[in-house]
N, CA, C and O atoms as a GROMACS GRO file, in nm:
protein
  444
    1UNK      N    1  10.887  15.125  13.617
    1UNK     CA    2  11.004  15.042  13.616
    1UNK      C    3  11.055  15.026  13.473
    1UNK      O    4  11.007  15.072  13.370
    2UNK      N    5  11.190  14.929  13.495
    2UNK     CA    6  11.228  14.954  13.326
    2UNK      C    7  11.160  14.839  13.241
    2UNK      O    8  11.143  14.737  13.308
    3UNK      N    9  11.130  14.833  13.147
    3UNK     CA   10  11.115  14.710  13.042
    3UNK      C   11  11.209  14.600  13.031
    3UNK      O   12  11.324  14.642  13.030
    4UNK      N   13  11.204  14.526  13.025
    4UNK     CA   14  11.318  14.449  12.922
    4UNK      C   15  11.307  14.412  12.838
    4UNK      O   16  11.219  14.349  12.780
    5UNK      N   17  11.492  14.483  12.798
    5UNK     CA   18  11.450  14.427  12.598
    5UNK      C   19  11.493  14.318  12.560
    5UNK      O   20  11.584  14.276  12.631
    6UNK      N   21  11.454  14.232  12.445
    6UNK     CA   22  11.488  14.151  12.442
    6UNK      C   23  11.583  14.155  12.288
    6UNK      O   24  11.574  14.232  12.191
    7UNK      N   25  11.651  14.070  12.306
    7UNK     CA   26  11.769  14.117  12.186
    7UNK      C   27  11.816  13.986  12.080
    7UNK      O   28  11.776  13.869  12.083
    8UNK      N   29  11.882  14.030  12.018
    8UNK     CA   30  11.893  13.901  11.901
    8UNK      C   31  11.926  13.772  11.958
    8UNK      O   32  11.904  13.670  11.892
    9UNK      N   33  11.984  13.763  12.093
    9UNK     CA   34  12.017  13.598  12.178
    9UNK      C   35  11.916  13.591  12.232
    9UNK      O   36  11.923  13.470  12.254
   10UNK      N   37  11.806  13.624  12.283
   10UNK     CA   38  11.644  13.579  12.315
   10UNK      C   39  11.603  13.508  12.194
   10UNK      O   40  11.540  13.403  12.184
   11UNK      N   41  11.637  13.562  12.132
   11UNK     CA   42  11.501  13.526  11.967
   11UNK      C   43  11.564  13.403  11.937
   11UNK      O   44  11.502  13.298  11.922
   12UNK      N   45  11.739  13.420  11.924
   12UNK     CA   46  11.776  13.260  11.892
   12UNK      C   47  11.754  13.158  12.011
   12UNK      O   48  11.718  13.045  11.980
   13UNK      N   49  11.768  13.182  12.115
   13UNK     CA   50  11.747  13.064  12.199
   13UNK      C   51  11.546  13.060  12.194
   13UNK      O   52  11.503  12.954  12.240
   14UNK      N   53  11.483  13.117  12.167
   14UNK     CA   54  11.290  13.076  12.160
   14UNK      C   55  11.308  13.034  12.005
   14UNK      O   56  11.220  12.970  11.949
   15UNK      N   57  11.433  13.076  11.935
   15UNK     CA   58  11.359  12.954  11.815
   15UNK      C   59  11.459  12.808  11.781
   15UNK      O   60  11.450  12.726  11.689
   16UNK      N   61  11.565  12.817  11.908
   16UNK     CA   62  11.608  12.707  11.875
   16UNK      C   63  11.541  12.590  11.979
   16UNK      O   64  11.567  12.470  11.983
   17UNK      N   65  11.435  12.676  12.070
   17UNK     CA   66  11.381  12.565  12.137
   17UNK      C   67  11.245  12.553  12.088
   17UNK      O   68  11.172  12.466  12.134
   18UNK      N   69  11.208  12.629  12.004
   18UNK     CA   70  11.078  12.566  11.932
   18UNK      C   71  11.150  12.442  11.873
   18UNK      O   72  11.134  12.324  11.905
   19UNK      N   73  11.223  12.489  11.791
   19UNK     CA   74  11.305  12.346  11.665
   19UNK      C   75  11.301  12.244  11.747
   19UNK      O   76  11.222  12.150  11.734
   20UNK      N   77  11.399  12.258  11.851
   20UNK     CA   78  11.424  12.158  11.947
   20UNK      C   79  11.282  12.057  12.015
   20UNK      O   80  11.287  11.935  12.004
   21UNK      N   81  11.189  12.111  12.067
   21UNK     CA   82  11.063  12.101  12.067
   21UNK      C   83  10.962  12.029  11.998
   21UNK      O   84  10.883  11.938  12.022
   22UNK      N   85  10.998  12.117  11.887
   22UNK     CA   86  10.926  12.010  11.732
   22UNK      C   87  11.003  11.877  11.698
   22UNK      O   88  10.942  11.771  11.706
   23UNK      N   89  11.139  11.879  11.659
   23UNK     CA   90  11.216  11.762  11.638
   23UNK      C   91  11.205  11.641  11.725
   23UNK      O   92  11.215  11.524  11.688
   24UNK      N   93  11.181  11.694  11.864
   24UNK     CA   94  11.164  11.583  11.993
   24UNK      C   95  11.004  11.512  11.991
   24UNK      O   96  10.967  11.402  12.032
   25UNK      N   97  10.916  11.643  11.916
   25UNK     CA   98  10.747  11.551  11.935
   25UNK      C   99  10.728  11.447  11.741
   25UNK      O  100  10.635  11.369  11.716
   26UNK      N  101  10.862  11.490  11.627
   26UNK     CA  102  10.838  11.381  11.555
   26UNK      C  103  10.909  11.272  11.516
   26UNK      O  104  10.901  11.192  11.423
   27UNK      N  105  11.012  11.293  11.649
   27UNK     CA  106  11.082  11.160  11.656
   27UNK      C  107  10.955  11.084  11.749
   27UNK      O  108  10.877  11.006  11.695
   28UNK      N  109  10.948  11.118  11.880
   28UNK     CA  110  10.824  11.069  11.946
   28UNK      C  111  10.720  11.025  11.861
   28UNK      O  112  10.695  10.906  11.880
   29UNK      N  113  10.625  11.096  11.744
   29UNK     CA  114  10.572  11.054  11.661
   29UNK      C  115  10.621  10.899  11.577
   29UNK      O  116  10.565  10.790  11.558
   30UNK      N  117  10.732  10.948  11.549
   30UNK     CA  118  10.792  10.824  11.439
   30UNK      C  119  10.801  10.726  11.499
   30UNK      O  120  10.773  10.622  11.439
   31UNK      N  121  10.837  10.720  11.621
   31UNK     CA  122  10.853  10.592  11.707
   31UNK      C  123  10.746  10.527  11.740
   31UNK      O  124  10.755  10.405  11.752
   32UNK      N  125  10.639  10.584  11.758
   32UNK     CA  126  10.497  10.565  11.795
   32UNK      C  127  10.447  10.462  11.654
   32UNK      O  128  10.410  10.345  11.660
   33UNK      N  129  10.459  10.532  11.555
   33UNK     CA  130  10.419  10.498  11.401
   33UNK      C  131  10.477  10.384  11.334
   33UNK      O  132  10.449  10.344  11.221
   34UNK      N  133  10.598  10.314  11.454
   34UNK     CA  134  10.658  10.245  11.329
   34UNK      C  135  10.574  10.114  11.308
   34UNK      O  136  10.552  10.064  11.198
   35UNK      N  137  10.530  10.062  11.432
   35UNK     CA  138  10.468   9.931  11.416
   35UNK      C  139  10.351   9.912  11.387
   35UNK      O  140  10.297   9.806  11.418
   36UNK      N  141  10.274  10.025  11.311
   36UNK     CA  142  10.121  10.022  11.267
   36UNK      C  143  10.131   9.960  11.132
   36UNK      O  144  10.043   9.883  11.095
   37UNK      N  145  10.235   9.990  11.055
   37UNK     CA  146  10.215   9.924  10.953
   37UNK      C  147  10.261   9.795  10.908
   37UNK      O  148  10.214   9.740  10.809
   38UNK      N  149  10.364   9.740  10.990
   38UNK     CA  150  10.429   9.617  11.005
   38UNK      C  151  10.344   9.522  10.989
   38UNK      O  152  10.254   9.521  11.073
   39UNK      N  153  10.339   9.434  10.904
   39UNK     CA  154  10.248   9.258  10.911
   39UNK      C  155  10.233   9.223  11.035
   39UNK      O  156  10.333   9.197  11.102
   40UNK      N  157  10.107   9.215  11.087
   40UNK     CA  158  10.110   9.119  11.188
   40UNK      C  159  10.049   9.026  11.177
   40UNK      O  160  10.019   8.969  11.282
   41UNK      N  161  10.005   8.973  11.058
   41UNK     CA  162   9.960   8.851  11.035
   41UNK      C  163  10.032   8.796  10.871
   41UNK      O  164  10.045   8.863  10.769
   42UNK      N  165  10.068   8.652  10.896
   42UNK     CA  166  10.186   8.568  10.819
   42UNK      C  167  10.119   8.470  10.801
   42UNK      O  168  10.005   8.458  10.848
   43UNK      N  169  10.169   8.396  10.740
   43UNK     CA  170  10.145   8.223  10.668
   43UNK      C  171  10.101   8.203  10.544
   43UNK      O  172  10.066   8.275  10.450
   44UNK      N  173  10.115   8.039  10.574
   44UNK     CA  174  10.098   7.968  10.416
   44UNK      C  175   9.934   7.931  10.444
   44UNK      O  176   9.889   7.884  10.549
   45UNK      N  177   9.848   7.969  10.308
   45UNK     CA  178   9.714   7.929  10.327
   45UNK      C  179   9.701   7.893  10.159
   45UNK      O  180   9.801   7.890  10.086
   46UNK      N  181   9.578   7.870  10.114
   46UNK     CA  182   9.507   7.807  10.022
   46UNK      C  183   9.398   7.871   9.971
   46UNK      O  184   9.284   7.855  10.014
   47UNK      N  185   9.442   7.969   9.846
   47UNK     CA  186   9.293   8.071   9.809
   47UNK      C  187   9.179   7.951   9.779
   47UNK      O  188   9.196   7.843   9.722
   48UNK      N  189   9.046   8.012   9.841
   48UNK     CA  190   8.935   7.929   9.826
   48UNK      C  191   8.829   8.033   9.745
   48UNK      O  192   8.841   8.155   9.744
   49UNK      N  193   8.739   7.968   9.687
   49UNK     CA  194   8.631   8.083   9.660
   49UNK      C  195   8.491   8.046   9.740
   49UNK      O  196   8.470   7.926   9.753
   50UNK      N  197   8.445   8.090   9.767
   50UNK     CA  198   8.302   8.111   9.866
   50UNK      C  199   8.183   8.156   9.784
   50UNK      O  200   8.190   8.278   9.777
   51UNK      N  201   8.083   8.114   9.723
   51UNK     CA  202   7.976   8.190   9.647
   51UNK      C  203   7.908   8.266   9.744
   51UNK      O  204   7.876   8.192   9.837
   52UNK      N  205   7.867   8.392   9.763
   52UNK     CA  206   7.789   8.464   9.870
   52UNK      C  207   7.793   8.516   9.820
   52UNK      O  208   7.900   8.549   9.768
   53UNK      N  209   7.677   8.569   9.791
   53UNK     CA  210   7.669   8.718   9.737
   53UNK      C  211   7.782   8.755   9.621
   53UNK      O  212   7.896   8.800   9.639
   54UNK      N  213   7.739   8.734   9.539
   54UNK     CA  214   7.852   8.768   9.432
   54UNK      C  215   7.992   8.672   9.425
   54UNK      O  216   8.047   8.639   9.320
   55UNK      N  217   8.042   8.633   9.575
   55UNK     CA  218   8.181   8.571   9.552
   55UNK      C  219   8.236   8.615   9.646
   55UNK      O  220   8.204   8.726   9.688
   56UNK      N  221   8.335   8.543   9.707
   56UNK     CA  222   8.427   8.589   9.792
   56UNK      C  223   8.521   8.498   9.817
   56UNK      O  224   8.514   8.380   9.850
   57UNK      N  225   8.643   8.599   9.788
   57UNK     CA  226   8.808   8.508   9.739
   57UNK      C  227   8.834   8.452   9.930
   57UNK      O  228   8.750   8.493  10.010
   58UNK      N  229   8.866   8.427   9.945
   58UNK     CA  230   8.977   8.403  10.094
   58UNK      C  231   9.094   8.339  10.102
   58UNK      O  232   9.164   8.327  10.001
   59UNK      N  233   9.122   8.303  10.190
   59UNK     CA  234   9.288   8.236  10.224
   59UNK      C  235   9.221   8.181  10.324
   59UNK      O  236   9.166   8.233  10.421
   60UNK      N  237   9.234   8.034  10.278
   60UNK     CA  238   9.208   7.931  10.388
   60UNK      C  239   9.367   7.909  10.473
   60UNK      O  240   9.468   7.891  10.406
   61UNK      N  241   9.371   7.915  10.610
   61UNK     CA  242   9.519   7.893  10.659
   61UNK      C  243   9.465   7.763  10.774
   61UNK      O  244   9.352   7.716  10.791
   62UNK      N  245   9.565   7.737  10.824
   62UNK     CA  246   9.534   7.622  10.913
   62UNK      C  247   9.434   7.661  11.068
   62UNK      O  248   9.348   7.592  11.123
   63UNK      N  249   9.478   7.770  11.097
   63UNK     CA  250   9.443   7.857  11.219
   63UNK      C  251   9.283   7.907  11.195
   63UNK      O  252   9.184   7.898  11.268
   64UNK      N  253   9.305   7.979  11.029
   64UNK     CA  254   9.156   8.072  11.016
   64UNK      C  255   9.175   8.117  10.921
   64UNK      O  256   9.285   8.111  10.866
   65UNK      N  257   9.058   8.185  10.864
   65UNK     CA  258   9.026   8.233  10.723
   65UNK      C  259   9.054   8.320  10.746
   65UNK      O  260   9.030   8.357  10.861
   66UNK      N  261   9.136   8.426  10.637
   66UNK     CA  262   9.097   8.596  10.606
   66UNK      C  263   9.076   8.615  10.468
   66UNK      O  264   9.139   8.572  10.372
   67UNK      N  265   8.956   8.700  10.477
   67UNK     CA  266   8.882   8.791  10.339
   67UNK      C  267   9.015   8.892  10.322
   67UNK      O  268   9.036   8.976  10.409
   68UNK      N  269   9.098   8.882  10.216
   68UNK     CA  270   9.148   9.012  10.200
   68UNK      C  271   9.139   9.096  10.062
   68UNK      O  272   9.161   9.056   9.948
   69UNK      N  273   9.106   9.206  10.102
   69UNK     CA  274   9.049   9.294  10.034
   69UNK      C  275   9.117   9.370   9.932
   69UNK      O  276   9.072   9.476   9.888
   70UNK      N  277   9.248   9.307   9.884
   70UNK     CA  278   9.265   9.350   9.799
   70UNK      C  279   9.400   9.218   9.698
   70UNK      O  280   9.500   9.241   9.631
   71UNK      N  281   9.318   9.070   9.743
   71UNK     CA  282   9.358   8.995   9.649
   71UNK      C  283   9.399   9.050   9.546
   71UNK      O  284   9.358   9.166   9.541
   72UNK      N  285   9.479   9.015   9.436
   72UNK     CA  286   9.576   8.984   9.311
   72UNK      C  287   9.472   8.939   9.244
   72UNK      O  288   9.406   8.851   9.298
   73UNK      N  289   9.430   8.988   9.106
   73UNK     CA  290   9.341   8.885   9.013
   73UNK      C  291   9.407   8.799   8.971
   73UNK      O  292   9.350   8.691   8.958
   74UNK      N  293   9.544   8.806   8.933
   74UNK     CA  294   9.604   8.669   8.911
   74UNK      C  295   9.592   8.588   9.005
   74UNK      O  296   9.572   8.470   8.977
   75UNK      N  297   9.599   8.624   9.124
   75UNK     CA  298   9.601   8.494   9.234
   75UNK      C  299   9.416   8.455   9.304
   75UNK      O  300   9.362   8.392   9.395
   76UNK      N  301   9.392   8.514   9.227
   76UNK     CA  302   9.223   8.436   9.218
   76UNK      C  303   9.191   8.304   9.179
   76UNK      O  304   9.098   8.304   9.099
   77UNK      N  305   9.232   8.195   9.205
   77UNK     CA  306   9.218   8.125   9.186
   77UNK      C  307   9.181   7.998   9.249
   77UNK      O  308   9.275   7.989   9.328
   78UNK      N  309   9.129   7.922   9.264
   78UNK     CA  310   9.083   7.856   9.374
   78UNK      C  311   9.175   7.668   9.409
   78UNK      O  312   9.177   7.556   9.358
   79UNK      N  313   9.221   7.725   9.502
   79UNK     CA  314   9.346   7.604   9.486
   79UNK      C  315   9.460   7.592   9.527
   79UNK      O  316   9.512   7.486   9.561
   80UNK      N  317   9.536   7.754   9.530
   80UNK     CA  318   9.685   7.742   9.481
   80UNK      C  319   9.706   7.788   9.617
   80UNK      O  320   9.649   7.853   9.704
   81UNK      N  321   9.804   7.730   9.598
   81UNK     CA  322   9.878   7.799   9.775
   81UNK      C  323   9.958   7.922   9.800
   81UNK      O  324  10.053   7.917   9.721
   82UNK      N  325   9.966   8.025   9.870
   82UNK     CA  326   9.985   8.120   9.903
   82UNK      C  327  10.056   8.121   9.971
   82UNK      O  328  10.029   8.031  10.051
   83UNK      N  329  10.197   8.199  10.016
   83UNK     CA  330  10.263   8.264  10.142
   83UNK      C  331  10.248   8.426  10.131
   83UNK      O  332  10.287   8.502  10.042
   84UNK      N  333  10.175   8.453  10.254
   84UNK     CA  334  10.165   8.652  10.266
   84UNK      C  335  10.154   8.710  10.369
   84UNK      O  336  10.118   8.638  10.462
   85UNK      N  337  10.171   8.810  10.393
   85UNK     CA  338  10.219   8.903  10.497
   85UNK      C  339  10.074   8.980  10.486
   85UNK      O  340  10.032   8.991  10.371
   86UNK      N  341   9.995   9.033  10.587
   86UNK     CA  342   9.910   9.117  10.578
   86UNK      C  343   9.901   9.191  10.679
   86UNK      O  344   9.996   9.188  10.758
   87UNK      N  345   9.739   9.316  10.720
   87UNK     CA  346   9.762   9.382  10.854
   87UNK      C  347   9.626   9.364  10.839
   87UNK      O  348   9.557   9.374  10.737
   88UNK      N  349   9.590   9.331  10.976
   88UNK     CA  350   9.444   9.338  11.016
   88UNK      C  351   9.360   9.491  10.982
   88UNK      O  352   9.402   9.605  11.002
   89UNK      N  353   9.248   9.453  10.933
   89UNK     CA  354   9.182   9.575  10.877
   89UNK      C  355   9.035   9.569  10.978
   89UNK      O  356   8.926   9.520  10.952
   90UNK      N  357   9.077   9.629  11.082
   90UNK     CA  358   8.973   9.625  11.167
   90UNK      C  359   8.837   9.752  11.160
   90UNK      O  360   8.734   9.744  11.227
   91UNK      N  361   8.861   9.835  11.090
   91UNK     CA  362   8.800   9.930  11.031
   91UNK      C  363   8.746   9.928  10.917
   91UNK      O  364   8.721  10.035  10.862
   92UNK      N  365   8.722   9.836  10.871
   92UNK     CA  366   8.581   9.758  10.759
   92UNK      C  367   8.528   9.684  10.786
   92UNK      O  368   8.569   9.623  10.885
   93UNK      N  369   8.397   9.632  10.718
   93UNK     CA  370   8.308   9.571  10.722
   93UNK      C  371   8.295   9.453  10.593
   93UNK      O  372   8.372   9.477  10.500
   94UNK      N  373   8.228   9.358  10.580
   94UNK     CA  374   8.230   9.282  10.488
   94UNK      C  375   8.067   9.137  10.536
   94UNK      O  376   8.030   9.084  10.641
   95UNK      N  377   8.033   9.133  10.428
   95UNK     CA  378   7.948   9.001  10.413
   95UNK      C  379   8.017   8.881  10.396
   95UNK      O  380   7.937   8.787  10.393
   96UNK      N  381   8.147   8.842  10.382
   96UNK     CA  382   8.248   8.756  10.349
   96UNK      C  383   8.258   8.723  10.467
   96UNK      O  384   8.205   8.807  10.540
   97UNK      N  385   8.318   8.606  10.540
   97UNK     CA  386   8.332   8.530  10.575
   97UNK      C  387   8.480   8.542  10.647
   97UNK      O  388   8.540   8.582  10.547
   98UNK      N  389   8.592   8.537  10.761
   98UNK     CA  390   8.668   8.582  10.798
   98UNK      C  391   8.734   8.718  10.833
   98UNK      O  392   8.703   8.838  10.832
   99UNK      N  393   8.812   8.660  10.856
   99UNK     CA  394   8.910   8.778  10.917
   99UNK      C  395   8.951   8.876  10.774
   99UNK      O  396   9.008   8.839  10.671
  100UNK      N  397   8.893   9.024  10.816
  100UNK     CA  398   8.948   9.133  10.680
  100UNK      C  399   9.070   9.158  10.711
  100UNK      O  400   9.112   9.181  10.825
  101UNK      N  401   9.161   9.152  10.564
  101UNK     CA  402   9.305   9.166  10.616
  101UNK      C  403   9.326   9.255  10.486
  101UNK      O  404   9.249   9.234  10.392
  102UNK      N  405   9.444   9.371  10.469
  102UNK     CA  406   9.476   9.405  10.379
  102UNK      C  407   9.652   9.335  10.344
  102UNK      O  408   9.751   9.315  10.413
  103UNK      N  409   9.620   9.319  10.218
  103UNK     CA  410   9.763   9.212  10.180
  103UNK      C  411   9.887   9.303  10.175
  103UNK      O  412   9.887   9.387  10.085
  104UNK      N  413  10.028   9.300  10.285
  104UNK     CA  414  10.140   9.402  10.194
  104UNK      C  415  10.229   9.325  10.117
  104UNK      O  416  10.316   9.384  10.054
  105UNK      N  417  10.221   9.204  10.114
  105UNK     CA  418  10.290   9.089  10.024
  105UNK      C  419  10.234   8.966  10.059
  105UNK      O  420  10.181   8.922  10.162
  106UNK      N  421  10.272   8.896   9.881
  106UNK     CA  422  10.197   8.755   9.865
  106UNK      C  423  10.252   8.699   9.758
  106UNK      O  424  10.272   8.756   9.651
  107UNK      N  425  10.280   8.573   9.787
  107UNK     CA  426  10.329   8.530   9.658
  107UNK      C  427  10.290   8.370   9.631
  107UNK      O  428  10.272   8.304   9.733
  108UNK      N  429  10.276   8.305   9.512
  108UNK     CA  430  10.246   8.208   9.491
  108UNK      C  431  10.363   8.085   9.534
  108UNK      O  432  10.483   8.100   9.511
  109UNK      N  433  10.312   7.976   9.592
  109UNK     CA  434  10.417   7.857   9.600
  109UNK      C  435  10.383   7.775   9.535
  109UNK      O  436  10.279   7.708   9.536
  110UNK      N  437  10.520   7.772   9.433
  110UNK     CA  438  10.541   7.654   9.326
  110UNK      C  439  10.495   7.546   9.392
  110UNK      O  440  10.492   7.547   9.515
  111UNK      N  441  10.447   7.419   9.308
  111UNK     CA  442  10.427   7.277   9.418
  111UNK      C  443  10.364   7.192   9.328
  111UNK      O  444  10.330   7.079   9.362
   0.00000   0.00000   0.00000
């Protein structure tokens, strides 16, 4: 029987539906991705220090403590009040005392 050939409008329509294909699984991706990094944890708390083992900074809040792991040395301080945005860091471990949070903003309140 005969073959078929395939000719320069085959090749563009299999690579405009790869493109097509790909573009559709990293919008799907992106959409998936957007809310992993978003704060889901907020408020005003009160850095405390904890002696354990070496030390451990926290944010006392009204609700609950979080250890976060990558406090401000300026805002080490034991006292001052805090407003910050963080994301639960459920994929570490710690001897500290609360909830591990990594900080994506924080800032000191005047008072």
């Amino acid at each position: 029987m005969f073959k078929k050939r395939r000719g320069p409008a085959d090749a563009t329509r299999r690579w405009f539906r790869s493109v097509s294909l790909l573009a559709a699984l990293l919008v799907a991706v992106s959409v998936a991705a957007c809310g992993l990094l978003e704060p889901e944890i907020g408020g005003i708390g009160t850095i405390v220090f904890q002696d354990i083992e070496g030390g451990c900074w926290l944010i006392d809040t009204d609700t609950e403590d979080y250890f976060p792991v990558n406090l401000p040395q300026n805002l080490q301080v034991a006292g001052i009040e805090v407003q910050f945005e963080a994301i639960s860091r459920m994929d570490l471990s710690t001897f500290c005392p609360g909830r591990i949070i990594e900080i994506t903003w924080i800032g000191e309140i005047e008072g």
